[in-house]
VOGU-3710 file (C-alpha; in Angstrom, 3 decimals, decimal comma):
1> xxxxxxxxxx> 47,463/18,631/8,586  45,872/15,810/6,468  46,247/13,265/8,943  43,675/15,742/11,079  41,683/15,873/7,833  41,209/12,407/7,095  41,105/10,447/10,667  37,591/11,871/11,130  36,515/9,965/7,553  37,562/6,768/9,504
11> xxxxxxxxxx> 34,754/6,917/11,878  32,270/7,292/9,318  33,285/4,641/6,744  31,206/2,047/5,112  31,770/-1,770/5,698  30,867/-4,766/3,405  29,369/-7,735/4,628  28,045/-10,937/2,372  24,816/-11,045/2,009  22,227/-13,856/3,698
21> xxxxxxxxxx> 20,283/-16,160/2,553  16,729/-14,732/3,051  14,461/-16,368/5,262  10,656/-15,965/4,846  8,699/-14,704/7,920  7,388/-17,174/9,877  3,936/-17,553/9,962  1,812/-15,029/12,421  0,241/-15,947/15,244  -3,451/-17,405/14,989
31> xxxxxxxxxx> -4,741/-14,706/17,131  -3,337/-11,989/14,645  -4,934/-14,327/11,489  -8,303/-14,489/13,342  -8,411/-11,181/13,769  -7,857/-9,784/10,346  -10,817/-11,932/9,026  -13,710/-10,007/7,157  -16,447/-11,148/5,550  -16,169/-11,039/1,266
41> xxxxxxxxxx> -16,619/-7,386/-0,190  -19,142/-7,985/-2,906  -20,412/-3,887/-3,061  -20,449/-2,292/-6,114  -17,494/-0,207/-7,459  -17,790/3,262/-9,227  -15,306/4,275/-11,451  -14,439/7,919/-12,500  -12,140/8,579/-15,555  -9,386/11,609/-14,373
51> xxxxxxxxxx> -7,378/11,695/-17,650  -5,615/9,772/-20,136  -1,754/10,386/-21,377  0,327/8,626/-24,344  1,544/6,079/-21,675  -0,892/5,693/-18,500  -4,302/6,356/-17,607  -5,964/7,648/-14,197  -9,059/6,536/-13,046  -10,859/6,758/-9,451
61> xxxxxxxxxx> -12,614/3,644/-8,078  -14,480/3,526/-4,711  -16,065/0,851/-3,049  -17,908/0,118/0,542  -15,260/-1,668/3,443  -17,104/-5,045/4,618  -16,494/-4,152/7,772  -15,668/-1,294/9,838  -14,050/-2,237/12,911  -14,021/1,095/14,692
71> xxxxxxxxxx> -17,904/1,489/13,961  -18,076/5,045/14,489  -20,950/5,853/11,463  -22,496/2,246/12,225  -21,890/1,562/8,864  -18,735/0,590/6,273  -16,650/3,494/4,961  -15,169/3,944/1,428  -12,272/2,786/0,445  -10,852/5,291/-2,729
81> xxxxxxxxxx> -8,015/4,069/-4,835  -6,327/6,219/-7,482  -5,002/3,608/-10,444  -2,064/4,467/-12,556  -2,316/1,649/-15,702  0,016/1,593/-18,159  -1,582/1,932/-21,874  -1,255/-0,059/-25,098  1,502/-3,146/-23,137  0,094/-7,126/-24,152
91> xxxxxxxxxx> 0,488/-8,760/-21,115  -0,880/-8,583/-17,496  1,138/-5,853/-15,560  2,515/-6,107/-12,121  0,435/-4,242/-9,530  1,992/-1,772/-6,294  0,077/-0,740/-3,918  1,066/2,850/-2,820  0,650/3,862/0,827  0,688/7,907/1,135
101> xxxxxxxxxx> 2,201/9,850/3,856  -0,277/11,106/6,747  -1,247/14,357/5,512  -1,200/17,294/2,446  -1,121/16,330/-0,973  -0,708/12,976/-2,628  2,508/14,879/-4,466  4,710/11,899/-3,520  2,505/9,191/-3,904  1,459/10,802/-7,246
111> xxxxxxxxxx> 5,124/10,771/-8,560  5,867/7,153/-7,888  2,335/6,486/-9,450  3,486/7,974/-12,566  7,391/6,237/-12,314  5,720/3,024/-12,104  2,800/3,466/-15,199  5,392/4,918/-17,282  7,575/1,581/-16,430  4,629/-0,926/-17,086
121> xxxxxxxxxx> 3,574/-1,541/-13,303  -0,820/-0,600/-12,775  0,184/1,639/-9,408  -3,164/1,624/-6,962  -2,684/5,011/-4,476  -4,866/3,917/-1,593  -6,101/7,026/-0,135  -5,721/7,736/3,158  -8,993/7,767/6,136  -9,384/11,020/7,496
131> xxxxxxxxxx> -11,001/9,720/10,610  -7,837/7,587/12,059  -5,756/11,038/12,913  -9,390/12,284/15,066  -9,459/8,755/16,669  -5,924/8,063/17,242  -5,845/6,853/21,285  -3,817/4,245/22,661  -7,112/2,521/23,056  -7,604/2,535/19,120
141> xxxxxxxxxx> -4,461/1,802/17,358  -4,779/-1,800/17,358  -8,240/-1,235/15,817  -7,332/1,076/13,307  -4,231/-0,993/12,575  -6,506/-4,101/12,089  -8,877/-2,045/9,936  -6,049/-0,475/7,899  -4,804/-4,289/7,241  -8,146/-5,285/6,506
151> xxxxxxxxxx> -8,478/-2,073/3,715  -5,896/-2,801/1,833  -6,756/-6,925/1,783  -9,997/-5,917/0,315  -7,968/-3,509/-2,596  -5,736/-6,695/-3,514  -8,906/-8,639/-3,577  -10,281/-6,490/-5,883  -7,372/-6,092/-8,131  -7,307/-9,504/-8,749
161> xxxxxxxxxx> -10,509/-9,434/-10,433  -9,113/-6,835/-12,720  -7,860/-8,489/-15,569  -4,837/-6,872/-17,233  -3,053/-7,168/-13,444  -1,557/-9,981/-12,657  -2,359/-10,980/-9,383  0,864/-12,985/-8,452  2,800/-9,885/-8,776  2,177/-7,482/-6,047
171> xxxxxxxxxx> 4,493/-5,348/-4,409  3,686/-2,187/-2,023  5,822/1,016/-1,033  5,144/3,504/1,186  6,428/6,741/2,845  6,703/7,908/6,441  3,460/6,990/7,716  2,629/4,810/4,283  5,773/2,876/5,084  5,135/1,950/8,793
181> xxxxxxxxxx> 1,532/1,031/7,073  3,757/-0,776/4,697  5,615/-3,021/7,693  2,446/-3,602/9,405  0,316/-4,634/6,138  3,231/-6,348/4,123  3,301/-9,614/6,950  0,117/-9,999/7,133  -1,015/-10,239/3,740  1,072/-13,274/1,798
191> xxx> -0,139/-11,598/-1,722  2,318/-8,834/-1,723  5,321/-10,092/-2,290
//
């Protein structure tokens, strides 16, 4: 009887293997670089205080894309960020970029926004474009890919301007569709690291 019992644990085991010495990506294609260049946001930023705790603060910013590759209004869309910053810490904080899931609520974006404040990381929630789920045709994607790339170059440019982030340190997590945007953004952009 326990032999029955414990041959099907055999099959789903775990197995240890050494770990690798990592190899950065190679470089992408000049096509790909090319493509995701965009001319130097310089529009004007409004911020909107949300609320204040003992240990983080929330605050709104939006700002005008420098381009709009799909140019469906003819002109550059907002891009609105939701910034988690740690309160009261002496030294530049580490910044993540936080890519939400497709649809609903921000509920698990906003969680990891707070785990990160309370742990002394500024957490940026990039909110999500409407518009790509009306326009999403095999003809698009690579657009809206390129423009989603381009979106979240233009945050990190603007959070290193900020200055109690440190620059060098940014990291970004996503989930479902905020973590394929996370694989597709991640090689393209040698900031996040």
């Amino acid at each position: 009887l326990w032999l029955t019992l414990f041959i099907p644990f055999l099959s789903i085991s775990c197995i240890h293997t050494p770990a690798q010495k990592f190899q950065p990506p190679s470089s992408l294609p000049q096509n790909i670089i090319k493509s995701l260049k965009y001319p130097k946001n310089t529009n004007l930023v409004s911020e909107t205080h949300i609320s204040t705790n003992r240990t983080y603060s929330i605050t709104e910013y939006t700002f005008q894309s420098s381009i709009d590759i799909l140019n469906t209004n003819k002109k550059p869309h907002d891009i609105t960020l939701r910034v988690y910053s740690p309160i009261g810490l002496k030294r530049k904080t580490p910044v993540v970029l936080l890519a939400p899931i497709s649809g609903g609520n921000y509920i698990v974006s906003t969680f990891f926004g707070r785990f990160f404040a309370r742990e002394g990381w500024t957490a940026i929630i990039i909110k999500r474009r409407k518009l790509y789920k009306e326009l999403i045709t095999i003809e698009k994607i690579n657009d809206i890919i390129r423009q989603i790339v381009i979106d979240h170059k233009q945050v990190i440019d603007w959070a290193e301007k900020q200055t109690f982030w440190d620059p060098k340190l940014v990291a970004m997590l996503g989930v479902s569709q905020g973590g394929i945007k996370t694989a597709v953004v991640a090689p393209c952009e040698k900031r996040i690291k």
